[in-house]
N, CA, C and O atoms as a GROMACS GRO file, in nm:
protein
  328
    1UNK      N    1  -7.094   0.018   2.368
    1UNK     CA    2  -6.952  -0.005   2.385
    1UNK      C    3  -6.909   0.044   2.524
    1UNK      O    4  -6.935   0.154   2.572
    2UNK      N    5  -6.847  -0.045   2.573
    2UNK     CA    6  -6.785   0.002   2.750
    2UNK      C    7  -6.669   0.111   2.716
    2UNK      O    8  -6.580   0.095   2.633
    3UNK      N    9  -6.692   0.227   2.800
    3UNK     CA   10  -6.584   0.299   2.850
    3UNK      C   11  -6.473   0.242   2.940
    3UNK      O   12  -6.510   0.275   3.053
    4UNK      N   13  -6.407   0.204   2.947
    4UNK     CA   14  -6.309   0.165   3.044
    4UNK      C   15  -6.269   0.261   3.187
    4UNK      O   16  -6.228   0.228   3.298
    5UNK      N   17  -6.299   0.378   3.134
    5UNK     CA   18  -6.251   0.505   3.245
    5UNK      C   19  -6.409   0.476   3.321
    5UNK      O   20  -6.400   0.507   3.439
    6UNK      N   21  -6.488   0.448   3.302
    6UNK     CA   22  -6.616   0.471   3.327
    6UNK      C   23  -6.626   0.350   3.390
    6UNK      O   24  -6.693   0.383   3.488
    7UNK      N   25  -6.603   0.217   3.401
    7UNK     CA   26  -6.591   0.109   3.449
    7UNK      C   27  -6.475   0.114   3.566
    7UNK      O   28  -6.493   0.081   3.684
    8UNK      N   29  -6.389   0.149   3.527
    8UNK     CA   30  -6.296   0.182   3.644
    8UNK      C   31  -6.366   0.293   3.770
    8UNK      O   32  -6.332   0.304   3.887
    9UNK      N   33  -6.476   0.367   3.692
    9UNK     CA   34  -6.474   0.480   3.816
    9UNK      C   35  -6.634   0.357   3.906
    9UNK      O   36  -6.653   0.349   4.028
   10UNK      N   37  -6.698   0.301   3.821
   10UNK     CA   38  -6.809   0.249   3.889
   10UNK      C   39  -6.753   0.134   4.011
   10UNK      O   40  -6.816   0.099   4.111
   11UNK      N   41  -6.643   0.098   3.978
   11UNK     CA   42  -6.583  -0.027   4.040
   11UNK      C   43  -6.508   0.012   4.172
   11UNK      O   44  -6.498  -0.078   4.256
   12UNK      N   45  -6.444   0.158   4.204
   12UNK     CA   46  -6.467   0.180   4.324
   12UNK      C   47  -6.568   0.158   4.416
   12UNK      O   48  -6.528   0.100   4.516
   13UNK      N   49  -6.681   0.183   4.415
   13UNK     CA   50  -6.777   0.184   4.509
   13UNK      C   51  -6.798   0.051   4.551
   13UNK      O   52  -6.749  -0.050   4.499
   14UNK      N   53  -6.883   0.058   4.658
   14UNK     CA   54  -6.944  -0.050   4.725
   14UNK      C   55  -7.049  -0.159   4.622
   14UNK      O   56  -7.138  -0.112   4.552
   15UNK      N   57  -7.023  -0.290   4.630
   15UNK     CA   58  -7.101  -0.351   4.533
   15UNK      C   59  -7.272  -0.323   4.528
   15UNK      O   60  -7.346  -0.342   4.431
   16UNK      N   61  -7.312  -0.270   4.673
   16UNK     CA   62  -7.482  -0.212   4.582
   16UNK      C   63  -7.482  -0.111   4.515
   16UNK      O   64  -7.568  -0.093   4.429
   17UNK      N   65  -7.365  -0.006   4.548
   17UNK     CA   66  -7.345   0.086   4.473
   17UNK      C   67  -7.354   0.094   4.343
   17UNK      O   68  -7.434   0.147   4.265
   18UNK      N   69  -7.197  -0.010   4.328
   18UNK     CA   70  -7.204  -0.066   4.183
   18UNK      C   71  -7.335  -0.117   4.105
   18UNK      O   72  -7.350  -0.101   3.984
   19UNK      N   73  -7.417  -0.173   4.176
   19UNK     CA   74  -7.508  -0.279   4.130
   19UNK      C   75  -7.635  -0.165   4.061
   19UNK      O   76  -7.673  -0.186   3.946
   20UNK      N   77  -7.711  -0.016   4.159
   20UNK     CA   78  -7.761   0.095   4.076
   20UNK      C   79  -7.688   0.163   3.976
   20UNK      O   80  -7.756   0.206   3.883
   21UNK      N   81  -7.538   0.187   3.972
   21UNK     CA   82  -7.481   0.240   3.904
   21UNK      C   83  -7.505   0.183   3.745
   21UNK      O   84  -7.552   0.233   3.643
   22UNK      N   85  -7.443   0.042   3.782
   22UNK     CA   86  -7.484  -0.049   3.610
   22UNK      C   87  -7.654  -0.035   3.592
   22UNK      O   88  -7.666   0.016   3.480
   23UNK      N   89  -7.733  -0.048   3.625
   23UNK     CA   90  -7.893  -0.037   3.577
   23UNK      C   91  -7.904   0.056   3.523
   23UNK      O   92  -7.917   0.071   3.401
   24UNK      N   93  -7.899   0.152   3.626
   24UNK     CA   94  -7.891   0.314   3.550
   24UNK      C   95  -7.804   0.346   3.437
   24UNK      O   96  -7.855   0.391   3.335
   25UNK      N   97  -7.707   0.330   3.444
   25UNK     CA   98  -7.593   0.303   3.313
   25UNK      C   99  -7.737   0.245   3.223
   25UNK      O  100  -7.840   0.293   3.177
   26UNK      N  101  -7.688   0.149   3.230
   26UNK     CA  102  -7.807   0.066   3.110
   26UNK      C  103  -7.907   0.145   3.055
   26UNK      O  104  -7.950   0.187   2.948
   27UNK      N  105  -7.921   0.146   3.146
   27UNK     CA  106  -8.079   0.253   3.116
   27UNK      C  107  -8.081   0.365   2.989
   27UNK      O  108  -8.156   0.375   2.892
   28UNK      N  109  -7.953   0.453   3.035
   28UNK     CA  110  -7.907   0.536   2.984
   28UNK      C  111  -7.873   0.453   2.805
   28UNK      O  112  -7.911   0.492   2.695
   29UNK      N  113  -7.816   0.370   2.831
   29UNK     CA  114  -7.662   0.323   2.722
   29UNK      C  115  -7.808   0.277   2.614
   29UNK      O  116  -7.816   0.283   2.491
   30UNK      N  117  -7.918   0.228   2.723
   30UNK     CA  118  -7.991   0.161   2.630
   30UNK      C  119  -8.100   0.248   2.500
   30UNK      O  120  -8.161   0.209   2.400
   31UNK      N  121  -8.080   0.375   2.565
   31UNK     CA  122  -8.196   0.498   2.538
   31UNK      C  123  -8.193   0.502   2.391
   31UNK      O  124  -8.298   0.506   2.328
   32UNK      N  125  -8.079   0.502   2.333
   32UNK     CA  126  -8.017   0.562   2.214
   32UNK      C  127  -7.923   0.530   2.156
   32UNK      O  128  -7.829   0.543   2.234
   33UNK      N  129  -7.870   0.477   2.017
   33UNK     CA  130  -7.760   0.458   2.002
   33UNK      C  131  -7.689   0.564   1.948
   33UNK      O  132  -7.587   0.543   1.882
   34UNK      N  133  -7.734   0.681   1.971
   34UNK     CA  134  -7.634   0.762   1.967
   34UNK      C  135  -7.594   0.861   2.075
   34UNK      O  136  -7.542   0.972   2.060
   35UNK      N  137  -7.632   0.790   2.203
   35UNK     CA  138  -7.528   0.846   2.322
   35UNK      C  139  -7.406   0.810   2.355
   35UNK      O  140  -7.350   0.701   2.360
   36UNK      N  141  -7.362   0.954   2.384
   36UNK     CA  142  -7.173   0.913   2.389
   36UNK      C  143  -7.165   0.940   2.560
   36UNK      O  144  -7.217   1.030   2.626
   37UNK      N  145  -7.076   0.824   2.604
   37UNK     CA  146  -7.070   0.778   2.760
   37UNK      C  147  -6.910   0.845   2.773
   37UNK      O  148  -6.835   0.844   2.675
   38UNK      N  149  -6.868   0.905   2.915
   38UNK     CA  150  -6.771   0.921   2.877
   38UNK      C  151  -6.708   0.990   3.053
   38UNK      O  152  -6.805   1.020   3.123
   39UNK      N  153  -6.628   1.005   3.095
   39UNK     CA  154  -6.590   1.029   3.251
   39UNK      C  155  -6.577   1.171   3.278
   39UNK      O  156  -6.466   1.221   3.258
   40UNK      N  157  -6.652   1.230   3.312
   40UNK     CA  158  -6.653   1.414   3.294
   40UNK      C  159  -6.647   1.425   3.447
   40UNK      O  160  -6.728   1.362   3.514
   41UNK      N  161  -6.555   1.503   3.505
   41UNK     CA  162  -6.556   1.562   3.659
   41UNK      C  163  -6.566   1.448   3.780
   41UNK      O  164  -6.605   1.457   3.896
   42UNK      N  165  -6.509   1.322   3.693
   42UNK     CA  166  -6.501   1.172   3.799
   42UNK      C  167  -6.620   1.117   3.780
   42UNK      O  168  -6.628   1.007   3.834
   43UNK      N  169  -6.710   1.151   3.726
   43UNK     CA  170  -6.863   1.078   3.712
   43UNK      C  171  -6.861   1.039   3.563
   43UNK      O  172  -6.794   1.096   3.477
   44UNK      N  173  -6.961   0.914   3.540
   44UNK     CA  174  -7.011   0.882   3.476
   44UNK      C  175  -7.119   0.971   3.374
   44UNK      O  176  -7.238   0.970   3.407
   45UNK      N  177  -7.085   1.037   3.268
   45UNK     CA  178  -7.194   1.092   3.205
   45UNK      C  179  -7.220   1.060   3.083
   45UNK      O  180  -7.159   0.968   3.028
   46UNK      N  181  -7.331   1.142   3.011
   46UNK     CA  182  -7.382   1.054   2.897
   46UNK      C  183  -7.415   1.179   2.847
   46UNK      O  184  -7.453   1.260   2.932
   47UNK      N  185  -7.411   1.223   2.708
   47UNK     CA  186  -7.432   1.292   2.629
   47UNK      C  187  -7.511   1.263   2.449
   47UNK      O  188  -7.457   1.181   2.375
   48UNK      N  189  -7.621   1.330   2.410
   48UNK     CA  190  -7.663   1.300   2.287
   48UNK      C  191  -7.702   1.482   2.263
   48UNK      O  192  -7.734   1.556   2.355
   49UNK      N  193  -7.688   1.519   2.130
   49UNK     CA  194  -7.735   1.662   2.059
   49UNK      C  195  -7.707   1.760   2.212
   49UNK      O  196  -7.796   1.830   2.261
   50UNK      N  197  -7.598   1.750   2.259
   50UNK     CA  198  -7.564   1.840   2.371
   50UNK      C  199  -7.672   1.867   2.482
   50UNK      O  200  -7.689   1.976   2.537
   51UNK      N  201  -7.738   1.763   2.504
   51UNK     CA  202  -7.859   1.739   2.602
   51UNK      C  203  -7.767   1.617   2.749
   51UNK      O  204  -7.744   1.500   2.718
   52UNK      N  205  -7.740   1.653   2.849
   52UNK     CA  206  -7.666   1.578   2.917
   52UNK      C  207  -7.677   1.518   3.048
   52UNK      O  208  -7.697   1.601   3.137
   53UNK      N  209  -7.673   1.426   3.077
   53UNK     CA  210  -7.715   1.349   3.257
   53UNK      C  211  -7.520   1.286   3.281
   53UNK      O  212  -7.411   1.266   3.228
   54UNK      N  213  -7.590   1.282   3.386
   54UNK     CA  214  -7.444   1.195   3.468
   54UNK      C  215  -7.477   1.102   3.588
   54UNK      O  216  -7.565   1.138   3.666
   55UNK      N  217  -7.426   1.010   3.605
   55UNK     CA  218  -7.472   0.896   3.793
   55UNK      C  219  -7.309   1.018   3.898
   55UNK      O  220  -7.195   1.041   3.857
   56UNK      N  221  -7.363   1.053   4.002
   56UNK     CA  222  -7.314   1.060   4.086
   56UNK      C  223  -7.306   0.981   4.204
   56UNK      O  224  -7.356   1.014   4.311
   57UNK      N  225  -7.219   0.840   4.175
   57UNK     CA  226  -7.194   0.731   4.269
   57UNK      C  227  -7.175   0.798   4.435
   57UNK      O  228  -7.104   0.897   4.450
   58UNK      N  229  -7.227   0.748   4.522
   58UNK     CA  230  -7.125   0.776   4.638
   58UNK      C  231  -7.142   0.649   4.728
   58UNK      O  232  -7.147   0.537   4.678
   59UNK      N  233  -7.150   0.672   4.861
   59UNK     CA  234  -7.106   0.573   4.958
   59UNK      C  235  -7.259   0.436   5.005
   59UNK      O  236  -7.287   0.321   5.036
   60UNK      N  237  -7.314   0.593   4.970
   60UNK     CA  238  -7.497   0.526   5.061
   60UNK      C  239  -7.606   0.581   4.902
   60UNK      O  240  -7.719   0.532   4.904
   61UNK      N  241  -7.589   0.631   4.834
   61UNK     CA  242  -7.681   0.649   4.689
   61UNK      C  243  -7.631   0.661   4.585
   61UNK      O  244  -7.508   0.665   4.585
   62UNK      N  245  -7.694   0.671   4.473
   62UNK     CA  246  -7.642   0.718   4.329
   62UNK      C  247  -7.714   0.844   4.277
   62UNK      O  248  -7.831   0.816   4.252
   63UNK      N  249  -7.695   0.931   4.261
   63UNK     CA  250  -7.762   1.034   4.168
   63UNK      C  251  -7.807   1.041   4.036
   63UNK      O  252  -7.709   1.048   3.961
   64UNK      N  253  -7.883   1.041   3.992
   64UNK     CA  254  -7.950   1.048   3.850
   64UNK      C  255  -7.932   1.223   3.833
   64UNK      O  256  -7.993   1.305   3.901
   65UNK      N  257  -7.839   1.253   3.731
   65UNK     CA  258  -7.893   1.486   3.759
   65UNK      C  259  -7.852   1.490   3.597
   65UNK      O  260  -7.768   1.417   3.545
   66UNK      N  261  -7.919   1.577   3.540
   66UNK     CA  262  -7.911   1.693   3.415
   66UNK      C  263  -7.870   1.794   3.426
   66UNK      O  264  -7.921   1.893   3.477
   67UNK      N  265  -7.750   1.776   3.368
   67UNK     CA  266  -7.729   1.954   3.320
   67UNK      C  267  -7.816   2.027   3.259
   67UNK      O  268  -7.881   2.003   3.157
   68UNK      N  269  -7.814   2.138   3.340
   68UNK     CA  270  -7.892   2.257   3.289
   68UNK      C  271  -8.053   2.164   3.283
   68UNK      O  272  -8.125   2.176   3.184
   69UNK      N  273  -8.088   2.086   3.385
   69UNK     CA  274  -8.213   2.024   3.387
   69UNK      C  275  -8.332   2.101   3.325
   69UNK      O  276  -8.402   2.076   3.226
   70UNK      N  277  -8.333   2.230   3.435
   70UNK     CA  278  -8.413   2.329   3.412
   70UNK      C  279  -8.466   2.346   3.291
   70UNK      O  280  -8.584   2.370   3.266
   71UNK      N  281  -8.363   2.331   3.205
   71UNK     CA  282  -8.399   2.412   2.998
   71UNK      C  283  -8.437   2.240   2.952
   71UNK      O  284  -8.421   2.201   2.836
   72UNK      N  285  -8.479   2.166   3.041
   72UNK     CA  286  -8.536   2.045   2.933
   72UNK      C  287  -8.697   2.037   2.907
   72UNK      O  288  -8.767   2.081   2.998
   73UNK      N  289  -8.754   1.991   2.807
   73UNK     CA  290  -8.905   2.004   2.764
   73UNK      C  291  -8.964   1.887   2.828
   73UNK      O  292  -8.949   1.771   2.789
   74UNK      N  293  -9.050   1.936   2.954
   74UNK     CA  294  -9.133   1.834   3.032
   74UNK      C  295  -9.260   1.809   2.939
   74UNK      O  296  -9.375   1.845   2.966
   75UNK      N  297  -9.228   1.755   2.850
   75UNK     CA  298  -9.358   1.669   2.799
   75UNK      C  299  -9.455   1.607   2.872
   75UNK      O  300  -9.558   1.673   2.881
   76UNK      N  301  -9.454   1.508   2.923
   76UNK     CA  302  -9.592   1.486   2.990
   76UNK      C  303  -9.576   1.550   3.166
   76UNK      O  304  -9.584   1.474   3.263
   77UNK      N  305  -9.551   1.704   3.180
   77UNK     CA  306  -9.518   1.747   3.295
   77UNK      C  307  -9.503   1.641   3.468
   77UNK      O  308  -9.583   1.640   3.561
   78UNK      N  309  -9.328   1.538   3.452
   78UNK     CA  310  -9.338   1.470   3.547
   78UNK      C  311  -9.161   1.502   3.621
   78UNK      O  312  -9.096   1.449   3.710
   79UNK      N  313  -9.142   1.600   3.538
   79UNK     CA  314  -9.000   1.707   3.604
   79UNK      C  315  -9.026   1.735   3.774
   79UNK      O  316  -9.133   1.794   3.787
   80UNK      N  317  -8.976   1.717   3.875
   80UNK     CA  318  -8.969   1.809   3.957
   80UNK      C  319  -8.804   1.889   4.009
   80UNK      O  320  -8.689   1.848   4.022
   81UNK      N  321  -8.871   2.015   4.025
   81UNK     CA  322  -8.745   2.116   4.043
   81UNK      C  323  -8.829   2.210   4.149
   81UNK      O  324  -8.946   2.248   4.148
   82UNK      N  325  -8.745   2.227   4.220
   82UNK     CA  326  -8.695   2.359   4.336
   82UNK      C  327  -8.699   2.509   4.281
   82UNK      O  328  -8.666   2.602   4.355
   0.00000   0.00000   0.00000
């Protein structure tokens, strides 16, 4: 189901912008049907069992990031972190 606040915030950007933003969206929307999509801090985020990502659109990339990345279980160890 489309967010509307979430469509409104992707539709600022520049249309390649837009154009990673929706894939990744997808990507996300497609994972699970029980992720809830929803506009947290102007970004796009996605939430399931309080486990959480967000797209950070901007001018020249998009961001893929996890909250609290760190505390997630790298199963087949392909995480990288700093």
């Amino acid at each position: 189901m489309s967010n509307k606040f979430v469509e409104e915030c992707i539709s600022q950007f520049p249309e390649h912008i837009q154009e990673i933003t929706y894939s990744l969206r997808r990507l996300a929307l497609d994972s699970t049907d029980q992720l809830k999509e929803e506009l947290k801090w102007g970004m796009p985020s996605y939430a399931v069992n309080k486990k959480n990502c967000y797209l950070q659109p901007s001018k020249k990339h998009v961001n893929l990031s996890f909250y609290k990345g760190t505390q997630l279980e790298d199963i087949k160890p392909i995480y990288l972190s700093n």
